[in-house]
C-alpha positions in Angstrom: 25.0 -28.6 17.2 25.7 -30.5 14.0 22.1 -30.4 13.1 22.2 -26.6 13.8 25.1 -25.9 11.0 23.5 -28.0 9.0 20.0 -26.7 8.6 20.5 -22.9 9.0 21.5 -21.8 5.6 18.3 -23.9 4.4 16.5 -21.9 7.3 18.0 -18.6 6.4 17.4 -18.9 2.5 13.8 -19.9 3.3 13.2 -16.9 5.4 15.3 -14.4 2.8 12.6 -15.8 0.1 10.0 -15.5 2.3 10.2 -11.9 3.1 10.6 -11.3 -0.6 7.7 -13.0 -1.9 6.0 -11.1 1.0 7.2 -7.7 -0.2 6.0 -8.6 -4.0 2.7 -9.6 -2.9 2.3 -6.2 -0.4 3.5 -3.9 -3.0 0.9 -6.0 -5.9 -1.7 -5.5 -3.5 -0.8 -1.4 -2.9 -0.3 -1.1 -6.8 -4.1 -2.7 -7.1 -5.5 -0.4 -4.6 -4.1 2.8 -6.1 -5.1 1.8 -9.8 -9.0 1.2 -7.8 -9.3 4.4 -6.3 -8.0 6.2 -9.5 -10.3 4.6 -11.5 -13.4 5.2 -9.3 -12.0 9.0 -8.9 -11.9 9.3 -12.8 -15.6 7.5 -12.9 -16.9 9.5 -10.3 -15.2 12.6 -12.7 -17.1 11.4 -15.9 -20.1 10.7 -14.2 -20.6 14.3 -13.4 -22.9 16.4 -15.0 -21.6 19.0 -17.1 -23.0 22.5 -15.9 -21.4 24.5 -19.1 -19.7 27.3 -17.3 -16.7 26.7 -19.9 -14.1 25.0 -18.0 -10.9 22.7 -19.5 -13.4 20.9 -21.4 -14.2 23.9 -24.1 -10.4 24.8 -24.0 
């Protein structure tokens, strides 16, 4: 039971950092994804042609 006392904070910080490291990387990954799709949204945007029926770009 000794060794049980004695380990457990270790064990407990470990996991604490763990789970936040985890929830960095998730939320980096997320952030990524979200900045890729808006970017091939506003390629995909500027990439169209132009049909000149006056729209926000004449404004």
């Amino acid at each position: 039971m000794e060794y049980v006392a004695v380990l457990l904070p270790s064990l407990v910080v470990g996991l604490l950092f763990w789970f936040a490291m985890k929830s960095i990387f998730n939320a980096d990954k997320s952030e990524r994804q979200a900045e890729a799709r808006a970017k091939a949204e506003a390629d995909a945007r500027s990439a169209e042609p132009s049909n000149g029926t006056g729209t926000d770009s004449d404004l």
